[in-house]
C-alpha positions in Angstrom: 65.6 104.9 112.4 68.8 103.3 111.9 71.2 103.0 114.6 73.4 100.0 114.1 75.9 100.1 111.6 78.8 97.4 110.5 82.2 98.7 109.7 84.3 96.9 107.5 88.0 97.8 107.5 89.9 95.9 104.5 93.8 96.5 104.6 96.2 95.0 103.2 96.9 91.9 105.6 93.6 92.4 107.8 90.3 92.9 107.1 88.1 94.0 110.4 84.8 94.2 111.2 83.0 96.4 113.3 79.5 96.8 114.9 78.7 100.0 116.2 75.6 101.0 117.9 75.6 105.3 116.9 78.6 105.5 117.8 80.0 103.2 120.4 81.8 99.9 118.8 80.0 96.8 120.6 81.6 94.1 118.4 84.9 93.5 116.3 86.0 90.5 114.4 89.0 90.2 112.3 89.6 88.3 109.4 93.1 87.8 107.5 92.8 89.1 104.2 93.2 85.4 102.9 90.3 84.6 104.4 87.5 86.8 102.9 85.1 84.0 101.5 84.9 83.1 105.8 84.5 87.0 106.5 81.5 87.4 104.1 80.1 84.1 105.2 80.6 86.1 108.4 78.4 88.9 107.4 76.1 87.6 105.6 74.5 85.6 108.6 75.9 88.9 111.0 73.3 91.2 108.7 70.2 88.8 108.9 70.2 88.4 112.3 70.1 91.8 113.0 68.1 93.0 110.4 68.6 96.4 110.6 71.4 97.4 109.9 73.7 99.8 107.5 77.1 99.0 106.2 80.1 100.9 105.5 82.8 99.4 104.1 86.5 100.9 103.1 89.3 99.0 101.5 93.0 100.0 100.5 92.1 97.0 98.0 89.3 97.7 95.2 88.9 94.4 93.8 88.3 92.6 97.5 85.9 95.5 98.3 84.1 94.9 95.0 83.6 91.3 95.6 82.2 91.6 98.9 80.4 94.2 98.3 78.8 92.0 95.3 78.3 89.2 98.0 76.3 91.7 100.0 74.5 93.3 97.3 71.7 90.5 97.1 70.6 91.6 101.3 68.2 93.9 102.0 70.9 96.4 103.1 72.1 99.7 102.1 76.0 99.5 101.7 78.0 102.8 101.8 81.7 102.5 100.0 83.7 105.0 101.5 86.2 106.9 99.0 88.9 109.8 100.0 87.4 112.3 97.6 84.1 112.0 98.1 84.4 113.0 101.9 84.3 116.8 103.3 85.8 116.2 106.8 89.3 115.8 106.0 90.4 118.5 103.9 93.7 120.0 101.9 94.5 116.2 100.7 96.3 114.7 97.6 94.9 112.6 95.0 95.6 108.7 95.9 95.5 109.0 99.4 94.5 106.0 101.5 90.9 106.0 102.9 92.3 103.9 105.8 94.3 107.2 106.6 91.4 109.1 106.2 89.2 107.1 108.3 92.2 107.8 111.4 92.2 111.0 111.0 88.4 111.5 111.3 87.9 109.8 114.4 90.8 111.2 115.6 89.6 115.0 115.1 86.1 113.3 116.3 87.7 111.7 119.5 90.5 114.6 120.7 88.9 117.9 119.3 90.4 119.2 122.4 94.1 118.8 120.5 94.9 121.6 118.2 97.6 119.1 115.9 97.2 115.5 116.0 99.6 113.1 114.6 98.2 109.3 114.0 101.0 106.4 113.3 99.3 103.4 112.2 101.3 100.0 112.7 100.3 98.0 109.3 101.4 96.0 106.5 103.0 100.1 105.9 103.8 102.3 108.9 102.4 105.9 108.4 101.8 108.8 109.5 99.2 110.8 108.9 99.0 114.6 110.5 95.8 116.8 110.9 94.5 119.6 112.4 91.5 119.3 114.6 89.7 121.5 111.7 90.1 118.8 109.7 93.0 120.2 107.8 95.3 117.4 106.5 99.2 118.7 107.1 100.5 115.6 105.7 102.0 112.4 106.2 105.1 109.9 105.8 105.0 106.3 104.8 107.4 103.5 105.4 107.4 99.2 105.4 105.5 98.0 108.1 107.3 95.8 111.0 106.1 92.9 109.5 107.0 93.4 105.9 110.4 94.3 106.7 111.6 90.9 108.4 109.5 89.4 105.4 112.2 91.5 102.9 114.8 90.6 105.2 114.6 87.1 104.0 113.0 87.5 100.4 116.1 89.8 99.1 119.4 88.4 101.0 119.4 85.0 100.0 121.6 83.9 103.3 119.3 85.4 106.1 116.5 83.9 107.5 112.8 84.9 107.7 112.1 85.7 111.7 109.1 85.7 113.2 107.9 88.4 114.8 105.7 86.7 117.8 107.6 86.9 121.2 109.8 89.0 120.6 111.9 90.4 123.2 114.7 92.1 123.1 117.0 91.5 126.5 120.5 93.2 125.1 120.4 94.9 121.9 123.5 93.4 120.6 122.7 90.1 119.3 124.7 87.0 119.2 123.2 85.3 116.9 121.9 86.0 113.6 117.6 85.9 114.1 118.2 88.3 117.2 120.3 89.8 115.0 117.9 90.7 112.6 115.0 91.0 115.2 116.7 93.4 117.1 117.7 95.4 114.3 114.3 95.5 112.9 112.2 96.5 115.8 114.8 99.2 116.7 115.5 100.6 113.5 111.7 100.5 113.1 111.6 102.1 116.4 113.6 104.9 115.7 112.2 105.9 112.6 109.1 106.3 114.5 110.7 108.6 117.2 112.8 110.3 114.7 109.3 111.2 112.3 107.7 112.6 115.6 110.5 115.0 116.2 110.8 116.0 112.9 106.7 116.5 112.5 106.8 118.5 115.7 109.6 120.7 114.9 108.2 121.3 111.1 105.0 122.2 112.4 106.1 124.0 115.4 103.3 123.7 117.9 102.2 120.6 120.4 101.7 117.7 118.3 99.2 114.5 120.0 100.5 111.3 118.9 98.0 108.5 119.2 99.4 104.9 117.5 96.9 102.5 116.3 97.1 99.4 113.9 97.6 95.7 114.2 101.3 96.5 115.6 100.2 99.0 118.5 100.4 96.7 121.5 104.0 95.4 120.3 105.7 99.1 119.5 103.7 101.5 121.9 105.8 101.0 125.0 108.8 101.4 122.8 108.1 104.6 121.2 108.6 107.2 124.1 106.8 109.9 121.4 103.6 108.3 121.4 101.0 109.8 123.6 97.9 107.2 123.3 97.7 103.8 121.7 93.9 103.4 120.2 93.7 99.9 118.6 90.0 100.6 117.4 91.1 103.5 115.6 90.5 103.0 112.0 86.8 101.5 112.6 85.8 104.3 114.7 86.8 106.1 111.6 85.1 104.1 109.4 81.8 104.5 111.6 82.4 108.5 111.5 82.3 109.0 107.8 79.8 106.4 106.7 77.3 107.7 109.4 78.1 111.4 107.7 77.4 110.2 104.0 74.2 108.9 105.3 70.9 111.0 104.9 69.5 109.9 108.2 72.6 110.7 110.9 73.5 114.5 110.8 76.5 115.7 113.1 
């Protein structure tokens, strides 16, 4: 029997990889998106040294999961592609919607069944939300430039502003003197406050306890600032990811 699985996570500026053992994640590596030919180098040699193995992957990009997935294909390894439609454990959803999102809410519901509402904000190349109830119910969701695309827009569209990196940011006074704390500051706190300000709203529309966990490659950076978020689970997505391939397969049963 199959127990080991490797989770591949491919988003838009990441891709992750994940080895789980049933259920518990005993591994992660991740890759930037720019460097795929080094990931599947990566998993290639991670697949023949352990033999066996099963592997899920889900993408937000088709043509990258396609030409991994063609780089694996030669392995004696079954490969499950994960796709929003063709899952049964998030239900009530809309045509388009991201698999990443789906793979949240499912370990979400998996992780905190004790939570009637759960609300997930993943910090990515887009901020979202994604809101479910622990029957699997999707409620819906809100979706907004990530952190790090908006200083990237800051400088591509005004020709007279700087790009600002992100990295060490701190923030000692809110009103800047200069004009990169200028535009850091009013990044991370406008960023901040549409975060706080979808949390109210998403409670008071749905009208009962909502559990916010934050995830994504922005977690560590945000959580402390967002006073609405409950729980900050960085493996989030992957555990996801683990969750619905190990459904689709014929041997694991839940």
């Amino acid at each position: 029997m199959i127990n080991k699985f490797l989770c591949i996570d491919i988003g838009n500026s990441r891709l992750s990889v994940g080895l789980f053992h049933e259920h518990k994640l005993i591994e992660r590596n991740d890759f930037r998106i720019q460097q795929l030919e080094l990931a599947i180098v990566f998993l290639v040699n991670k697949i023949k040294l352990i033999k066996q193995v099963r592997v899920i992957v889900s993408s937000v990009i088709p043509d990258l999961a396609k030409k991994l997935i063609d780089a694996l294909s030669n392995l004696n390894v079954k490969i499950i592609e994960l796709k929003s439609n063709e899952q049964n454990i998030i239900t009530n959803i809309y045509d388009g919607i991201g698999i990443d999102r789906i793979a949240n809410a499912t370990a979400a519901i998996k992780l905190y069944s004790d939570k009637e509402v759960i609300g997930i904000i993943d910090f990515g190349s887009a901020t979202t939300l994604t809101v479910v109830e622990n029957s699997g119910k999707f409620l819906g969701g809100l979706i907004t430039l990530g952190i790090s695309k908006t200083f990237k827009a800051i400088s591509n569209y005004l020709d007279q502003l700087p790009e600002v990196d992100l990295d060490g940011l701190k923030i000692a006074s809110p009103l800047a003197f200069d004009t990169d704390k200028a535009i850091a500051n009013g990044c991370f706190l406008s960023h901040i406050g549409t975060v706080d300000c979808w949390i109210n709203t998403v409670k008071t529309h749905v009208n009962k306890d909502v559990y916010i966990i934050g995830t994504g490659g922005f977690i560590q950076v945000l959580a402390g600032f967002c006073s609405g978020i409950n729980l900050a689970v960085t493996d989030l997505t992957l555990t996801g990811v683990n969750y619905l391939g190990q459904a689709q397969s014929p041997i694991i049963k839940f």
